[in-house]
C-alpha positions as CSV (number, residue, x, y, z in Angstrom):
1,X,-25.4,10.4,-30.8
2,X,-27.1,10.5,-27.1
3,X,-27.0,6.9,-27.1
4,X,-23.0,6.8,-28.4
5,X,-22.3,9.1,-25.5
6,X,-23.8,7.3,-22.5
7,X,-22.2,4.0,-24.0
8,X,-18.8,6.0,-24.5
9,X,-19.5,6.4,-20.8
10,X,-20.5,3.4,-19.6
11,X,-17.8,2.3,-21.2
12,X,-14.9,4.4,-19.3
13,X,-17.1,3.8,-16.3
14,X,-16.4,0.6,-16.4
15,X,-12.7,0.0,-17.2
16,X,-11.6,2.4,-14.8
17,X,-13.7,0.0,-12.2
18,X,-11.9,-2.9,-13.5
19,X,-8.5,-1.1,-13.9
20,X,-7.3,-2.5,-10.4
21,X,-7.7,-6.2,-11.9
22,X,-5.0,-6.1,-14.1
23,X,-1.7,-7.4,-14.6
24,X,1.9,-5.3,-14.9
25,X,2.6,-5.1,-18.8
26,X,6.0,-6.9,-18.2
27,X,4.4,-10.3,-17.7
28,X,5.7,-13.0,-19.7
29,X,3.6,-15.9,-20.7
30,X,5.0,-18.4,-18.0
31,X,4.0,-15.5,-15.6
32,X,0.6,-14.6,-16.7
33,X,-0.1,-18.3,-16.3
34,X,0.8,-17.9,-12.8
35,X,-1.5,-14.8,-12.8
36,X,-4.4,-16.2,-13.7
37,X,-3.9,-19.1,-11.8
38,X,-3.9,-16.9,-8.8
39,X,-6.7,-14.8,-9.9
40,X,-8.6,-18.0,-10.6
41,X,-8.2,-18.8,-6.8
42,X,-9.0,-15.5,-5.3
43,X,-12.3,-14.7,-7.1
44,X,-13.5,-18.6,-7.2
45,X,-16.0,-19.6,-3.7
46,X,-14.1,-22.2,-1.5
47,X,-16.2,-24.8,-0.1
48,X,-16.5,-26.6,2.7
49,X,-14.6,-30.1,3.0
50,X,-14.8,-33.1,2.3
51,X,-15.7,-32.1,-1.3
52,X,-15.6,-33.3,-4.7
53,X,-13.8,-30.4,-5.6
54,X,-10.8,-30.9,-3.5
55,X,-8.5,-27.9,-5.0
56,X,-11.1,-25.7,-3.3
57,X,-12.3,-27.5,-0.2
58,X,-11.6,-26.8,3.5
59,X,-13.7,-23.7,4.2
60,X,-13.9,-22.9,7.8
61,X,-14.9,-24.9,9.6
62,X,-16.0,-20.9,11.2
63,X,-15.4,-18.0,8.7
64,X,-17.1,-15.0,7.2
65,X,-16.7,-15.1,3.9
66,X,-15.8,-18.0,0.8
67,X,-14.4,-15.9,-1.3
68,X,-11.4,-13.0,-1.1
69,X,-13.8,-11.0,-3.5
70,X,-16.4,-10.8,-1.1
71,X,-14.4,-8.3,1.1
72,X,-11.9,-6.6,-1.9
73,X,-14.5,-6.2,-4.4
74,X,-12.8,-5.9,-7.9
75,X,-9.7,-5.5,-5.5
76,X,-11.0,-2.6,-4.2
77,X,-12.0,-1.7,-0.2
78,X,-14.8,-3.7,1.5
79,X,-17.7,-1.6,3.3
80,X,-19.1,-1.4,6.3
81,X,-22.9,-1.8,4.9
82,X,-24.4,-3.9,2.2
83,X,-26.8,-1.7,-0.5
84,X,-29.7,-2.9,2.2
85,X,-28.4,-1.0,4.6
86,X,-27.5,-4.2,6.3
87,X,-23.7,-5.1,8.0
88,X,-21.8,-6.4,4.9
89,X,-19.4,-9.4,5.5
90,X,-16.4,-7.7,4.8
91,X,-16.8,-5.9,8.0
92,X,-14.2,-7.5,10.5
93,X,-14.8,-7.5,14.4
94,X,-11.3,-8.3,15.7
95,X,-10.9,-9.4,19.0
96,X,-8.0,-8.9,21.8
97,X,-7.7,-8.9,25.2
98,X,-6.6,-5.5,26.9
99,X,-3.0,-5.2,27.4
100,X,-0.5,-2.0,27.4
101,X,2.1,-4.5,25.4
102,X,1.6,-7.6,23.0
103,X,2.2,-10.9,24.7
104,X,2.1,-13.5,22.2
105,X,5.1,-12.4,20.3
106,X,3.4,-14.5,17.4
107,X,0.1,-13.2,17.2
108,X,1.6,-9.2,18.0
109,X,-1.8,-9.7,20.2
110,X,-3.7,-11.8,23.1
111,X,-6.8,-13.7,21.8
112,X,-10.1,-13.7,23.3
113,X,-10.3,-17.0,25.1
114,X,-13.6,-18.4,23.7
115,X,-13.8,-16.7,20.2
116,X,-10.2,-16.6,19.2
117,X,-9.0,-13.3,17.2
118,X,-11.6,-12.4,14.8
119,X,-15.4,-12.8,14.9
120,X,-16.5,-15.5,12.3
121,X,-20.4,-14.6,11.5
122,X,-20.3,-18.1,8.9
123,X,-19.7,-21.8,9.7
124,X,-19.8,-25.0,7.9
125,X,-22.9,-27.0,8.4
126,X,-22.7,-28.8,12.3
127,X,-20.9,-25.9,13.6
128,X,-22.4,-22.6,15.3
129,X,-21.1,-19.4,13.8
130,X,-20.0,-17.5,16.7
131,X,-21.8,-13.9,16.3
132,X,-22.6,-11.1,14.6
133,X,-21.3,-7.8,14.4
134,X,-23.1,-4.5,15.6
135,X,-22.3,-1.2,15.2
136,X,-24.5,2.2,16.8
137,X,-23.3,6.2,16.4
138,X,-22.3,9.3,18.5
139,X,-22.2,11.8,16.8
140,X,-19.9,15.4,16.7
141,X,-20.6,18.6,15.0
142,X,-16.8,20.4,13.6
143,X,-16.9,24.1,12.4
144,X,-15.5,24.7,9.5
145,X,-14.1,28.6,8.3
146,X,-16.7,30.0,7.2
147,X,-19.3,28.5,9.9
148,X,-19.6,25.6,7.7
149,X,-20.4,22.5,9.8
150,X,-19.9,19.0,9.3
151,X,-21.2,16.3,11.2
152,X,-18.9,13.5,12.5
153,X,-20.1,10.0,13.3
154,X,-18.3,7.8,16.1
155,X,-18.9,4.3,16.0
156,X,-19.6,2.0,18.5
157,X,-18.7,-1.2,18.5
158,X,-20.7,-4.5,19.5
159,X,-21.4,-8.5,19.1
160,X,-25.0,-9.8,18.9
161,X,-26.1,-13.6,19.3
162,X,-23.0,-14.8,20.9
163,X,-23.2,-18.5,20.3
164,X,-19.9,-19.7,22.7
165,X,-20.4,-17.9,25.8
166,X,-19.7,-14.1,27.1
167,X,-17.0,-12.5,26.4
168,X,-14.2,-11.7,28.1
169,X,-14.6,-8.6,30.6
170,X,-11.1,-7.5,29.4
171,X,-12.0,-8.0,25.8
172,X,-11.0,-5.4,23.3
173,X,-13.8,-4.7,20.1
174,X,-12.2,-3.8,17.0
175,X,-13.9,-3.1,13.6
176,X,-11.9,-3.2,10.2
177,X,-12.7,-2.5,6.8
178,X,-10.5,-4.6,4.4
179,X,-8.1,-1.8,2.2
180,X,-7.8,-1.6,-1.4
181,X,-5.5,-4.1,-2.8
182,X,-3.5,-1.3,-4.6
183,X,0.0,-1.9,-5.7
184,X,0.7,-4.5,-3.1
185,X,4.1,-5.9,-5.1
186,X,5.8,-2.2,-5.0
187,X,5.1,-1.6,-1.6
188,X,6.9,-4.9,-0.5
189,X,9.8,-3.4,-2.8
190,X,10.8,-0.8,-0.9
191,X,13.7,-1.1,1.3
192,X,13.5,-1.4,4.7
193,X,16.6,1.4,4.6
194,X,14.2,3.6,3.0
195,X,11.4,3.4,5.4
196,X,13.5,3.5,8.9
197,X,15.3,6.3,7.2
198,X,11.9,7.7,7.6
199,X,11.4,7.0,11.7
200,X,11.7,9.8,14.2
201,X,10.5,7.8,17.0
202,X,11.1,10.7,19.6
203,X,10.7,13.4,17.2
204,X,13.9,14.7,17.2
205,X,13.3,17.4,14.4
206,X,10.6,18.7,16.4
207,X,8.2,18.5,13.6
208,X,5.3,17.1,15.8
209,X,5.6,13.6,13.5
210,X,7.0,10.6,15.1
211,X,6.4,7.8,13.0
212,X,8.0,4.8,13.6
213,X,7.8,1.2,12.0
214,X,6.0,-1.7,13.3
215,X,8.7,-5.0,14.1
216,X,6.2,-8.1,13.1
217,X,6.8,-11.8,13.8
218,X,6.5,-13.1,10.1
219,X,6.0,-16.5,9.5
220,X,7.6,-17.0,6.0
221,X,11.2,-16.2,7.7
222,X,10.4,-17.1,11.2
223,X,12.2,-13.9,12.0
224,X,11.5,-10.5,12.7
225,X,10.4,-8.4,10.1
226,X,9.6,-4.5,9.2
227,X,5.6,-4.6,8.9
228,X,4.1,-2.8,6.2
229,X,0.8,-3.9,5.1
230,X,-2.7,-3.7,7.2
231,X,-4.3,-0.8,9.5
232,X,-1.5,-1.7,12.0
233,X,1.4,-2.5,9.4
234,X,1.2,-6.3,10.9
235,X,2.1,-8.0,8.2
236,X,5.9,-7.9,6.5
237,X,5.2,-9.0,3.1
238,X,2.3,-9.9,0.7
239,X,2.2,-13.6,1.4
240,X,2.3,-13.3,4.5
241,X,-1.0,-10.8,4.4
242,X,-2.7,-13.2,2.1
243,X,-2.0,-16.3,3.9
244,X,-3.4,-14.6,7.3
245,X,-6.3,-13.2,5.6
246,X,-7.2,-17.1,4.2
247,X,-6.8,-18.1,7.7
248,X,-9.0,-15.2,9.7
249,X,-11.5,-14.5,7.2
250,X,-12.3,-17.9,5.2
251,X,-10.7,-20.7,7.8
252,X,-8.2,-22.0,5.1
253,X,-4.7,-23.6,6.9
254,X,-1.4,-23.1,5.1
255,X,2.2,-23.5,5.3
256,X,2.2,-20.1,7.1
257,X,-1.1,-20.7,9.4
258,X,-1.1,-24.4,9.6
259,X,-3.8,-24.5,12.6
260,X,-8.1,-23.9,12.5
261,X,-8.7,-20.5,14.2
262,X,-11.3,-22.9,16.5
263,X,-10.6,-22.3,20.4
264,X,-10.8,-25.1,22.9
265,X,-14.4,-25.0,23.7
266,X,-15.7,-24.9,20.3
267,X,-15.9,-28.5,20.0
268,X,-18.0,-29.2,16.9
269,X,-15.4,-27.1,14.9
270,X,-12.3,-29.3,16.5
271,X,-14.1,-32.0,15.7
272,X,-15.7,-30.9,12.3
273,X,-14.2,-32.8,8.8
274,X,-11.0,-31.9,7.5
275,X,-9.5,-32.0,3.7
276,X,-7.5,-35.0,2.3
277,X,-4.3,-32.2,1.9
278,X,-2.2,-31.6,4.8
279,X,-3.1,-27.8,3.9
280,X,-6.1,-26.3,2.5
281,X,-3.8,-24.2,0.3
282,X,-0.6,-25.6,-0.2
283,X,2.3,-23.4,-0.9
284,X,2.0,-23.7,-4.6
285,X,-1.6,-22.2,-4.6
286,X,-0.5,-18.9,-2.3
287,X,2.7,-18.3,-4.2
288,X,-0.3,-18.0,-7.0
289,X,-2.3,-15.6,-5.4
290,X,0.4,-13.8,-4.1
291,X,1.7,-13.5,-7.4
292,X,-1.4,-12.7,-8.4
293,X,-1.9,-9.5,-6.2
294,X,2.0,-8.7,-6.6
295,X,1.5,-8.1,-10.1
296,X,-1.7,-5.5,-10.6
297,X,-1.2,-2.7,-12.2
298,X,-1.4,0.4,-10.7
299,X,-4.0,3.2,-11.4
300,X,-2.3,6.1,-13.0
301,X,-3.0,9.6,-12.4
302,X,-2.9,12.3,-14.6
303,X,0.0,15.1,-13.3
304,X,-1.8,17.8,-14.9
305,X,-2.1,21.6,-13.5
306,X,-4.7,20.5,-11.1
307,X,-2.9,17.9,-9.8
308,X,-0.2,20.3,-8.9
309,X,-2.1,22.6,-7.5
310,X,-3.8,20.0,-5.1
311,X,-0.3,18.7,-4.1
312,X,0.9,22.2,-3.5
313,X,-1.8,22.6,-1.0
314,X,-1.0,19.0,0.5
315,X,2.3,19.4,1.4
316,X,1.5,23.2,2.8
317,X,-1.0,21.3,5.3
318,X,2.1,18.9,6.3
319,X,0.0,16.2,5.2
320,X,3.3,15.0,2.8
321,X,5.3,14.3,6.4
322,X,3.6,11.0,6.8
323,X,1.6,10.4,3.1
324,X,4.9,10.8,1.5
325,X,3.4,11.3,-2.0
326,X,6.8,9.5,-4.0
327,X,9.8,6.6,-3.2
328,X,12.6,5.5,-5.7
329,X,12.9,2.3,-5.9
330,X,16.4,0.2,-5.3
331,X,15.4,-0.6,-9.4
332,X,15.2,3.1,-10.3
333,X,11.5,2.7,-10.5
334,X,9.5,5.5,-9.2
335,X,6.2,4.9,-7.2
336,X,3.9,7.4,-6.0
337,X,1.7,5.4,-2.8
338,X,1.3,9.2,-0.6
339,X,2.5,6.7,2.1
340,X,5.4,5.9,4.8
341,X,4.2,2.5,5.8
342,X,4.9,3.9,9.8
343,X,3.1,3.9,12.3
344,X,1.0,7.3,13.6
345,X,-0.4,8.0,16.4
346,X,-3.6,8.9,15.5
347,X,-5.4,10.5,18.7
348,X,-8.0,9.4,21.2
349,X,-11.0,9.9,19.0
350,X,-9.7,7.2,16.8
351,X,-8.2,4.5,18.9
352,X,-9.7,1.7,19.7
353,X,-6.9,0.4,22.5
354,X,-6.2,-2.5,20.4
355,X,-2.2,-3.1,20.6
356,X,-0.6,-5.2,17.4
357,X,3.2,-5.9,18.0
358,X,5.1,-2.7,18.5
359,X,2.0,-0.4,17.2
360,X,-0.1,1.2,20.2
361,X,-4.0,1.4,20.8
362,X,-3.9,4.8,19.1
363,X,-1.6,4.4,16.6
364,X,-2.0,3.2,13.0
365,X,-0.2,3.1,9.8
366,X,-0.3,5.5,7.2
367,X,-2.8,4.3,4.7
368,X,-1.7,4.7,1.1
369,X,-4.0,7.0,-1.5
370,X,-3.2,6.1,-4.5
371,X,-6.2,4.3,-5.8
372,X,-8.4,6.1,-4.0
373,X,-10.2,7.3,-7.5
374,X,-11.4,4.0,-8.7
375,X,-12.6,2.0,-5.3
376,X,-14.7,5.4,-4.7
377,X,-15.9,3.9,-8.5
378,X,-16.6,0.5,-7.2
379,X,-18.3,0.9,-3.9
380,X,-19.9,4.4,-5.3
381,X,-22.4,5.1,-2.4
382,X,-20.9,2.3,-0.2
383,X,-17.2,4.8,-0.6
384,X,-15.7,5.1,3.0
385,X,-12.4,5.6,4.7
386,X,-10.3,5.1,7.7
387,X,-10.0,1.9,9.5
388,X,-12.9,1.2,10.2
389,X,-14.7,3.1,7.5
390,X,-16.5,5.5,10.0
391,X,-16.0,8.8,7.3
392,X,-17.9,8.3,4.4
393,X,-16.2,11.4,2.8
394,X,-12.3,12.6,2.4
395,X,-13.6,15.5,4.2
396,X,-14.7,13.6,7.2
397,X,-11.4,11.3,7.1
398,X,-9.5,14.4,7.5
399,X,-11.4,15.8,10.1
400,X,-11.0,12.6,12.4
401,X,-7.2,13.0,12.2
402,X,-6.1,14.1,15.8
403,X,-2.9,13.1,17.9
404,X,0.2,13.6,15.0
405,X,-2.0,14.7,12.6
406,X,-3.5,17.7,14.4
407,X,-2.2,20.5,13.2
408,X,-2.4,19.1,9.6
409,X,-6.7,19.1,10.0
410,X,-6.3,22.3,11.5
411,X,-4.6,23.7,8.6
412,X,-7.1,22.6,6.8
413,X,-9.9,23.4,9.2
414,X,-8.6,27.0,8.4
415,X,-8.0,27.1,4.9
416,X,-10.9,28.7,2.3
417,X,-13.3,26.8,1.4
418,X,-12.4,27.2,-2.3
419,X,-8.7,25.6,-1.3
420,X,-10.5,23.2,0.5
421,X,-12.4,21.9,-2.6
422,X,-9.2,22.1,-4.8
423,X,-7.6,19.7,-1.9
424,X,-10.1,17.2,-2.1
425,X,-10.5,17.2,-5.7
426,X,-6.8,16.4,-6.0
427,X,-7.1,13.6,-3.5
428,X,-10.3,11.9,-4.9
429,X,-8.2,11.8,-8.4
430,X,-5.2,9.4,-7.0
């Protein structure tokens, strides 16, 4: 019977890691070919050109990782360190340099001069990868009712072995920790009506919350768009996202990103081979994957007494005013992301100065929750949050919330400890 049990549990353990894998049950069979298709090219390595395997070649020439799994693990979050305690891959340094406005209205940023905007720690053979990324702690006590302490951890960001040069003196560090690829499709599906409907830019209701949304250049139109995907709601739609992320993190050109990320002095990766294909991924292959992550299902959470109880307590903390917890799709459809895709400012303690399009060096979009439960599942003692995955509990994400969000963590700060607990239980269940 003991033995029944743990593989009862094993069992449950792991379908509810693989449970952000699958596809939408409304799929026909056309579709699901397109699905696995897509799937087939996200989880597969790329390699480097020219190659025998010429669906898949054209990595880098400088990137950080070959695959898309290597920083959404079973589509979940990437980490900030590897189970060796070492800096994992899907850690990315971003680079920009200081400015109080964006001036390349492409970008939504300025590039470093010599290392372009994102560190690549990997390069093809010939080519020097340009760095890698370091990362050192300050850290903060926070008293808790009760006298309960918790102990805060600030990172610090930094490059080692810089193989192009120094960097700029104006340059502006920034670490991120790839989100959960959770529900991706339904995001993209609500209206841009409902979301500005949702902007108080000067805080009119004197609520304290003035959220407003990010206009991004996006590629696929060539127009101006309402961003909602990424740490800084830079990206307007799901292709676009995906055709960036092939670009930053793995080198690949497409339709969308046509050029190599090298900069003018890195020579041996202007001059390094290039595929037989115009693209790396032409624009059949990303209307795969973007199919691909359109399409996966969504973890469902039980709406039991508990989970009332913990949403009572999060909309009493004003937490609801920017993680709306529900939307209503134009289809009738109704979602639950605890998410308003706008733009926050988030406090000093958590900016970085780093300015994307129309968002601020302290402000940041709303991250979504839902799904929260099972990436906690897949990175188990790896689990963090925030953008750059400095809290390695709910507790300590909360905690770092300042700026907007400061009377919401002091709410919290204040409540019992036993509401506290019910709180975080109810979140760590989305």
């Amino acid at each position: 019977m003991r033995h029944l049990l743990s593989a009862l549990v094993l069992m449950s353990t792991l379908l509810n890691a693989s449970s952000l894998q699958e596809s939408i049950s409304s799929l026909n069979d056309s579709e699901m070919d397109t699905f696995v298709l897509g799937k087939s090219f996200f989880r597969i390595p790329w390699v480097e050109a020219p190659s025998a395997t010429t669906a898949r070649d054209g990595l880098g020439p400088l990137f950080s990782a070959n695959t898309c799994t290597s920083c959404h693990p079973k589509n979940g979050k990437g980490s900030v360190y590897t189970n060796n305690g070492h800096i994992s891959r899907s850690l990315v340094t971003r680079l920009a340099i200081s400015h109080k406005q964006s001036t390349n209205p492409k970008l939504g940023f300025t590039s470093e001069p010599s290392y372009g905007g994102q560190l690549s720690i990997n390069a093809i053979h010939g080519v020097a990868p340009e760095g890698k990324p370091s990362r050192s702690y300050i850290d903060k006590t926070v008293l808790l009712n009760g006298n309960r302490k918790v102990i805060l951890r600030k990172p610090i960001y930094g490059i080692t072995e810089l193989r192009y040069g120094a960097l700029s003196k104006d340059v502006i560090l920034s670490q991120r920790v790839p989100p959960a690829l959770v529900g991706l499709g339904l995001l993209e599906q609500i209206s841009d009506r409902q979301l500005l409907a949702n902007e108080d830019i000067d805080d009119k209701n004197g609520d304290g919350i003035s959220g407003k949304a990010n206009r991004v250049y996006a590629p696929q139109t060539s127009k101006i768009e309402i961003g909602r995907y990424n740490w800084k709601a830079n990206a307007s739609k799901v292709k676009h996202q995906v055709a960036a992320a092939m670009s930053n993190d793995m080198g690949l050109t497409s339709p969308l990103f046509p050029d190599e990320t090298c900069t003018k002095n890195q020579k041996e990766c202007l001059d390094s081979p290039k595929g037989k294909d115009k693209f790396d991924v032409p624009m059949k292959r990303l209307d795969a994957v973007t199919f691909y992550l359109k399409n996966l299902k969504v973890p469902k959470t039980r709406h039991d007494k508990k989970y009332k109880n913990g949403l009572s307590i999060f909309k009493q903390l004003s937490c609801a005013s920017c993680h709306i917890p529900t939307f209503t799709l134009d289809d009738g459809k109704v979602i639950h992301p605890f998410s308003d895709l706008l733009l926050h400012d988030m406090g000093k303690d958590l900016a970085d100065g780093r300015v994307e399009f129309q968002a601020t060096g302290s402000e940041f979009r709303t991250a979504p929750l839902w799904g929260i439960s099972v990436y906690k599942k897949i990175l188990k003692n790896r689990v963090n949050f925030l953008h750059d995955g400095r809290a390695s509990t709910i507790e300590e994400a909360i905690l770092w919330h300042a700026g907007e969000a400061e009377q919401s963590k002091n709410n919290f700060i204040n409540l019992s400890s036993k509401k506290q607990k019910v709180l975080i239980d109810f979140l760590e269940k989305l």
